[in-house]
N, C-alpha and C positions, 0 to 999 in steps of 0.2 A: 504494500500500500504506500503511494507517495507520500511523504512530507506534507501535513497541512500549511498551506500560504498563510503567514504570520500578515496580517491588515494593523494599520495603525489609524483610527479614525482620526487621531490631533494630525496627523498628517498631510489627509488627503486635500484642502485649498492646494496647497503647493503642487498636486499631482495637474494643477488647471495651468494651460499654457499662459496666460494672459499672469498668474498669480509668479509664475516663473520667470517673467520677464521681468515683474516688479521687484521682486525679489532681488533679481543680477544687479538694477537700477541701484536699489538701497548700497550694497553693500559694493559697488564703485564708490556711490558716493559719500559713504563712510569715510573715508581716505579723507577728499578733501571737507568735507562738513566737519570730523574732529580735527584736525589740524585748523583750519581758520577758524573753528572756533574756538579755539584758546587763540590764539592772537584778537578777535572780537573780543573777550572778555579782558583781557589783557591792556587794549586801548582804551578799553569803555567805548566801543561800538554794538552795543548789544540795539539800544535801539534803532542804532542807523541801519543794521543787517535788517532789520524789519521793516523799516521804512521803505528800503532800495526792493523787497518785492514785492510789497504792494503798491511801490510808484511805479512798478511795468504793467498796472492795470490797464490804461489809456493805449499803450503798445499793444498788450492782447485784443482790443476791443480792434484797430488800425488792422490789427493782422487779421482778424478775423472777419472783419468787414470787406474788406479788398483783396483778400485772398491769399496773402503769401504766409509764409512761415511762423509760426504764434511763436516760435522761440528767438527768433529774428527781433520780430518785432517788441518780444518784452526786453531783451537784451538792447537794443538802440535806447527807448525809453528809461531804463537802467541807470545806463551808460547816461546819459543827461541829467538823470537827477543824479547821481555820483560826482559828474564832476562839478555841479552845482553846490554841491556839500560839500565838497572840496575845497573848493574856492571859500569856503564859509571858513575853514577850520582855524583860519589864525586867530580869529574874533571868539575866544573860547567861552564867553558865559551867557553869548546870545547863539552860539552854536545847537542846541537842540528844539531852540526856537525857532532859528531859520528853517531847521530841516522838518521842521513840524509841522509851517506855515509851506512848503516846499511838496508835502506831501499832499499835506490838504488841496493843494493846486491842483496837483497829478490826478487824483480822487475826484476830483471836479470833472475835470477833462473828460476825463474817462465815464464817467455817468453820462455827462450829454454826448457824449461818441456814440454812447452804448443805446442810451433811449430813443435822442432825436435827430442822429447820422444813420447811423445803422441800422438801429433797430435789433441789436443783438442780442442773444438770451442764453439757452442755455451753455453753447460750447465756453463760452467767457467766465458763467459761472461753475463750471468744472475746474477751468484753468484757476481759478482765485482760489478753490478749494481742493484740488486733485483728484485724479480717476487712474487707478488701475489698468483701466480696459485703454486707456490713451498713449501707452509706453510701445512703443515702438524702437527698431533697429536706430533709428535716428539720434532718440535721446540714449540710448548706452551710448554710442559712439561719441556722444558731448558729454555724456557724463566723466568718460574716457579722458577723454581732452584735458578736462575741469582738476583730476584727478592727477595726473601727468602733468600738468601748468603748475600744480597747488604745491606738488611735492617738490618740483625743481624750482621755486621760488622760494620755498623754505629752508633747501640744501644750500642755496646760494646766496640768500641775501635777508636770512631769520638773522643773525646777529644786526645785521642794519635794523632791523624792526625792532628788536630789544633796545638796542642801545639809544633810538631814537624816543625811546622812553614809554614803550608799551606797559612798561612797571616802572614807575621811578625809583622803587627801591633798587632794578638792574641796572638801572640805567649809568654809563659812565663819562664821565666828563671826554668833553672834545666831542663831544657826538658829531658829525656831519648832517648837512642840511638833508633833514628827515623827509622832506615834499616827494620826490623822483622815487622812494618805495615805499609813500603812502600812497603814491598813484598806483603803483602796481595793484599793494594790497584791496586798497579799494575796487580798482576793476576785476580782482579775483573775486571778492566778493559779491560784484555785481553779476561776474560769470556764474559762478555756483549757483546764486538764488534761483539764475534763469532757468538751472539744467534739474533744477529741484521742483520747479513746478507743476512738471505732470505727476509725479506724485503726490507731493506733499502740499502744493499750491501758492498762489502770489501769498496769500494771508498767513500762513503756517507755517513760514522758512524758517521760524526761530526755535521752530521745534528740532528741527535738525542740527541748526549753528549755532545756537546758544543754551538751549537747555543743559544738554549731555554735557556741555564743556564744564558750565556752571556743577554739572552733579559731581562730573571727575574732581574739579577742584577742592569740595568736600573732603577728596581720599586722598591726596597729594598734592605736594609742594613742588614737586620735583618736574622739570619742563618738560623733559621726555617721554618720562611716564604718564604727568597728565596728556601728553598729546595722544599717546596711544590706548591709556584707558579711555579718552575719548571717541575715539576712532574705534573703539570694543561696544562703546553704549551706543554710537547711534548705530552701531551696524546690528547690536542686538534687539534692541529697541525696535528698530525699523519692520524686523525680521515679525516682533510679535505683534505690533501695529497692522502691518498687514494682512497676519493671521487674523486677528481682531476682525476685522475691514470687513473681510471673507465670513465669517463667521455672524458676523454682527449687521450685515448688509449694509455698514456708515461710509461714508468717504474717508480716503485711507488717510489724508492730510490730520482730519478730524482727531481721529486712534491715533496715530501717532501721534502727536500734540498731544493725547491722554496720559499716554503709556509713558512719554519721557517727564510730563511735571506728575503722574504716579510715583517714577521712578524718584525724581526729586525731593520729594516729599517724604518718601519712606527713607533715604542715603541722609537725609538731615535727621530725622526725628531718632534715625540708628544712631548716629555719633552724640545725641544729647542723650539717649538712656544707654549708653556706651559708657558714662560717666558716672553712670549712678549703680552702685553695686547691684550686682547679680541681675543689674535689669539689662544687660547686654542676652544672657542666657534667657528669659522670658520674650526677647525681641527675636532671636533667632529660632524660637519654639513657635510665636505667633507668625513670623516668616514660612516656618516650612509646613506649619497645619494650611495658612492659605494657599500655598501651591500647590496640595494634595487637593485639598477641592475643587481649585482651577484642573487638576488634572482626573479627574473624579468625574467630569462634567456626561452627561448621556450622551448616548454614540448616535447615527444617525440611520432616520428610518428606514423602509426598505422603499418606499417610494408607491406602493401598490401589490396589488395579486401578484403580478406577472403574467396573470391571461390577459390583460388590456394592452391596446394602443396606446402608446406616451405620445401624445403629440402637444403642440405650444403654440398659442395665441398669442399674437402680440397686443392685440386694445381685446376693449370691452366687447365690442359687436362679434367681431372674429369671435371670441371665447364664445359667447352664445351662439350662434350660428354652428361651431364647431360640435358645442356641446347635444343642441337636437338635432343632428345629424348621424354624431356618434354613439350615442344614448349611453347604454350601458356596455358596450363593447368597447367604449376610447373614455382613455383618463386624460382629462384636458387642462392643461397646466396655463395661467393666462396671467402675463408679464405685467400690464397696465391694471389697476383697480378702479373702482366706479369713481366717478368723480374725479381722475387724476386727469390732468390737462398732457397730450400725447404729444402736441406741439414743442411744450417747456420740458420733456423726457429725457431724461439720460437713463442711460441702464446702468445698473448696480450689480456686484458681484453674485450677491443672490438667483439674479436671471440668467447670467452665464452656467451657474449650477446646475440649474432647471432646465436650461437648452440642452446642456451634456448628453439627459438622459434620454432626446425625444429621438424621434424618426422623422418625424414631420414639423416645420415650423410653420404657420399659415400668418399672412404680413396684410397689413393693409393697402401698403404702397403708397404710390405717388409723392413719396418721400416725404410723406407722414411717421413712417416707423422706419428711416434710412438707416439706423442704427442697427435691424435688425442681423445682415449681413454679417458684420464686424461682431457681436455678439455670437453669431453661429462660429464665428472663426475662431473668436475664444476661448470656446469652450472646447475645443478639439473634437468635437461631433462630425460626423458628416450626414446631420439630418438635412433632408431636401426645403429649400425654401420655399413656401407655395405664395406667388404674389398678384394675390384676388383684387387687386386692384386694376393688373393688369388685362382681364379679361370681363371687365365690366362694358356692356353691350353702348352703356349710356357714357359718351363723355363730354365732360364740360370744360373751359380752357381755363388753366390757372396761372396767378398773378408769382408766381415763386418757381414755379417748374412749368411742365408740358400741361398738365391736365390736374383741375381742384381736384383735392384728395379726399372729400367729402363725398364722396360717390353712394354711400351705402344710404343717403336720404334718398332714392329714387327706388323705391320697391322692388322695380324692375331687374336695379343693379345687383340688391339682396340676393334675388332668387337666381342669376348668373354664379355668385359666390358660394354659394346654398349648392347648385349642382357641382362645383368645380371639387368642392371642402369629400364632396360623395365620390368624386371619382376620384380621388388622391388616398382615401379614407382605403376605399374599395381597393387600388392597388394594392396597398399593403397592405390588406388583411384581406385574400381574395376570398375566404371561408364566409367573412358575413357578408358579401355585397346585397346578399337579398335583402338584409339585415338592415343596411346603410340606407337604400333603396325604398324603403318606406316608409322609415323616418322619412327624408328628405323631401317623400312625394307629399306627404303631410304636412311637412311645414311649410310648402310651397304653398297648399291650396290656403293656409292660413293668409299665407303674403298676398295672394290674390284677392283677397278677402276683404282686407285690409285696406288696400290701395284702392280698390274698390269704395268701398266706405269713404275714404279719405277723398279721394276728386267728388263725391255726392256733396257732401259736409262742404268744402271748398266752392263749387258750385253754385250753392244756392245762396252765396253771398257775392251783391254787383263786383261787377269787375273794377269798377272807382273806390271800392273799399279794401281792395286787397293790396295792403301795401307796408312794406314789412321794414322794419328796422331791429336789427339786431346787434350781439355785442360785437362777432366780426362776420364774416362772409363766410358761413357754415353751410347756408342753406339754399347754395342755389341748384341742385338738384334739384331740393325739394318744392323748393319755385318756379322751375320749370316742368316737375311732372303733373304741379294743381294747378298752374297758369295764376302764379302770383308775383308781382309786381315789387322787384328788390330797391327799396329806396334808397339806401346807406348802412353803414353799422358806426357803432361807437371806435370801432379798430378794421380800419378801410383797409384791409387786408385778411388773405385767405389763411393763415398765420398770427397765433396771440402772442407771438413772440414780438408782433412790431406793437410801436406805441404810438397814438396819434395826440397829433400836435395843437396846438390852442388855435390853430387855424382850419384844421380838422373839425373839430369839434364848433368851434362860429357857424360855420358853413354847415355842418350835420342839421346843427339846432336850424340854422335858415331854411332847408331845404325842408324838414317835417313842418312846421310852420305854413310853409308857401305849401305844399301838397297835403293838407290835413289828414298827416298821421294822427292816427289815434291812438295809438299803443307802440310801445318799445320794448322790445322782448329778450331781456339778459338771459346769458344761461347756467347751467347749473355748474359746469367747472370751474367758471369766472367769478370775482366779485361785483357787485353790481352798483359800486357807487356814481363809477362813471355814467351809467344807461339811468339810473336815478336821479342825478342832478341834470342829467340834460330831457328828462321827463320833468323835473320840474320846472326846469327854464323855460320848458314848451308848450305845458301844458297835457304832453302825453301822458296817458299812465305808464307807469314799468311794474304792472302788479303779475303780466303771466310770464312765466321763465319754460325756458325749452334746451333742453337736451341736444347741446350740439357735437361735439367731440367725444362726449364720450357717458355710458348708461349710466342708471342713478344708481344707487347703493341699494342692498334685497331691502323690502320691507315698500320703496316708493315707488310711487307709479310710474318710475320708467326705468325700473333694475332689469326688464329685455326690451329685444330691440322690439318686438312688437308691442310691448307698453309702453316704450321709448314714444315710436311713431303717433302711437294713439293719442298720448298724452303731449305730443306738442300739437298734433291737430284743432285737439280741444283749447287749447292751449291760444293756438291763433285763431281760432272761429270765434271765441268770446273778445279777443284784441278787437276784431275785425268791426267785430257788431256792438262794442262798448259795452261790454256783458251781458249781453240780452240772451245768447244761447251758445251754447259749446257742440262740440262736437262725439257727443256718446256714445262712443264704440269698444265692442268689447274683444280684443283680439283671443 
């Protein structure tokens, strides 16, 4: 009988290729993050390491709006406010003053780059916070650089940094003009923060450069040793942040930043009952019970029977659609939750877990869920992508890509994605297709049903009353399969990621005013102040809200897409008619 396979469940995050990559990232960057971070604590730049990466914020939002490199661009902006601080340093007691009024500039910029240039969303707030799934061949290979730069600056010209009075207790008379290797220092510094970002993010560099130094220094005096017990904590640290990350589904920036002021806190509080008899021995007794519990923690499920289909949705609609298709034959795993806005999405480690185990991934498209690709690649799966976007019979043209991605408002579209989700279903599990086969035909005649009801209800309201304002441009399917009348939305774009502008909005309010709208219809993944105050300004109501990107939560009346549908109809037939009658149907 072979040898049973020994499994380690704390182990398996690391077995994920995406978690492997972050990993090689950390532990490059170990090198140069312990190393300049004893020289930061050394100078008393702990706050300036902070400042220089969240003043590449403005840079990221540059890069990501116009296309070229996010670590180009946080690096240039870096690079700027570096040597801006630089130039600040002779002037020593208004020095963290400048660089504070210096940052808040940066921080400025970069907010109206981001809302009212751009219109950028989530890639920028990844980059401010770090992702995992964002670590590519690119950043090792700067991380590389970073690390190789750091070391032969320190081989070569750390006693200039000393003597120029990084400690003044080291520091020795005749020092040479210090400027030509704080330039250096600095722009290492500015390099690192850059090459730190996709993990750890613009906000969180000091969890890397300054914590861990700050902790070693705790345990040594000695320059050496602290340089490499630091270059030990953030490469360990790093290691369990990420486990963390993986485990805990947070941004890994986040966990780290936990795990090093954890570590901090516990390396102080040891050295003061270090001092107090035998309370050293009840600190290392309390140390090693908590690790047995962290390593104590429960193992992980098995996922299902194993007679099922593992397949994986990406939004809300897909999951349902998937789900009465597959009934009890397919275990349907669905990435997005009710109410989560799909446009503001990033994916989290947790969904790279959950794709690992599918066969089939079914996508919304039209680059509403573009992520979903790079997440299947993640996970090292080779489940098939199925992209029901692309084969939707009905298309509309959109404002961001080829075609609105809003497709599933036309009934029509449904019941194309309804068949496609059956024939993908059916390939892989050729045993039930009869199975798949009648679901499908049943929830077809539902949709028929449905759509039916829906143009009656829309109908019999005049064609001068059908006219629609929303929070952005969700619903023009659904306006062109009941022949209604798109006036504007609060966010004149097919995307919540853009913002509109105080001129936007004049013109919004002019335009329902001039065409007596009577209702503004927010929706339920949005907040609805903006469609509220421009109902008050106008006189609209904003009392019915409709389901646009994405279903309600179980329990309300639009937790499926066929009470989704039902309930924005009624939804706009009471808009339409100033509450006089809705639209009562019962899917």
């Amino acid at each position: 009988m072979p040898p049973r396979e020994r499994t380690y469940p704390l182990l398996e995050p690391f077995q994920l290729p995406f978690v492997q990559r972050g990993l090689l990232e950390i532990l490059i960057l170990a090198i140069p993050a312990g190393l300049l971070g004893t020289w930061i604590v050394l100078r008393g730049l702990a706050f300036f390491s902070h400042a220089v990466g969240t003043a590449s914020f403005p840079g990221l939002v540059l890069a990501d709006g116009l296309g070229f490199a996010a670590p180009l661009g946080a690096f240039g902006a870096a690079i700027v406010f570096a040597g801006g601080a630089a130039a600040l340093r002779g002037r020593r007691s208004g020095q963290d003053a400048a660089v504070a009024l210096v940052l808040v500039a940066c921080l400025a910029a970069g907010v109206i780059l981001a809302s009212d240039v751009f219109g950028s969303g989530s890639n920028v707030e990844t980059l401010l916070f770090g992702s995992l799934l964002l670590v590519d061949g690119g950043d090792l290979v700067l991380a590389g650089v970073v690390a190789v730069a750091t070391v032969a600056a320190s081989a070569l010209i750390g006693q200039h940094w000393l003597q120029a009075g990084f400690d003044p207790a080291l520091a020795g008379s005749g020092a040479r003009d210090s400027r030509p290797f704080d330039a250096v220092l600095i722009g290492l510094v500015a390099l690192a923060s850059v090459a730190a970002l996709t993990v750890v993010g613009a906000l969180l560099v000091t969890a890397l450069f300054v914590v861990p130094a700050i902790t070693a220094r705790l345990l040594t005096e000695r320059l050496r040793a602290w340089q490499l017990l630091s270059i030990a904590l953030v490469a360990v640290e790093g290691t369990v942040g990420l486990w963390l990350s993986v485990e805990t589904n947070a941004p890994p920036g986040a966990t780290i930043a936990c795990v090093a002021g954890a570590t901090f806190v516990l390396v102080a509080v040891g050295r003061a009952l270090a001092r107090v008899p035998r309370a050293g021995a009840v600190a290392a007794a309390l140390g090693a019970l908590a690790l047995l519990g962290a390593g104590c923690g429960g193992g992980s499920g098995d996922g299902g029977s194993g007679d099922e289909l593992t397949v994986v949705a990406t939004t809300t609609q897909i999951g349902d659609f998937a789900r009465e298709v597959g009934g009890e034959a397919v275990a349907v795993n669905q990435l997005l939750q009710p109410n989560s806005d799909p446009h503001d999405y990033e994916p989290r480690p947790d969904d790279v877990q959950t794709v690992a185990g599918a066969e089939l991934v079914f996508a919304s498209g039209d680059g509403l869920d573009e992520w979903a690709e790079e997440v299947v690649a993640d996970s090292g799966a080779e489940a098939e992508i199925v992209d029901l976007g692309a084969i939707a019979p009905i298309r509309l043209p959109g404002d961001g890509g080829e075609y609105d991605p809003h497709w599933w408002h036309d009934p029509r579209n449904a019941e194309a994605a309804v068949r496609e989700i059956e024939r993908s279903l059916a390939a892989a599990d050729p045993a039930r297709r009869a199975e798949l086969r009648r679901n499908a035909d049943a929830y077809v005649a539902r949709l028929n049903r449905l759509g039916t009801g829906i143009a009656a209800c829309v109908d019999s309201v005049p064609a001068a009353r059908r006219k629609l304002v929303t929070d952005h441009d969700a619903f023009n399917y659904f306006a062109n399969r009941y022949g209604i009348e798109i006036v504007g939305a609060v966010i004149p774009s097919q995307t919540t990621q853009a913002q509109p502008s105080a001129r936007d909005l004049s013109e919004l309010a002019d335009t329902i005013e001039r065409e007596k709208v009577e209702a503004i219809f927010p929706e339920s993944s949005l907040s609805p102040k903006l469609a509220d105050a421009i109902a008050s300004q106008t006189g609209a109501t904003a009392e019915y809200t409709l389901y646009g990107d994405t279903l309600g939560p179980e329990g309300s009346d639009g937790a499926t897409y066929l009470e989704m549908e039902a309930a924005n109809a009624d939804a706009v037939l009471r808009g339409f008619t100033g509450g006089e009658r809705g639209c009562p149907l019962s899917p």
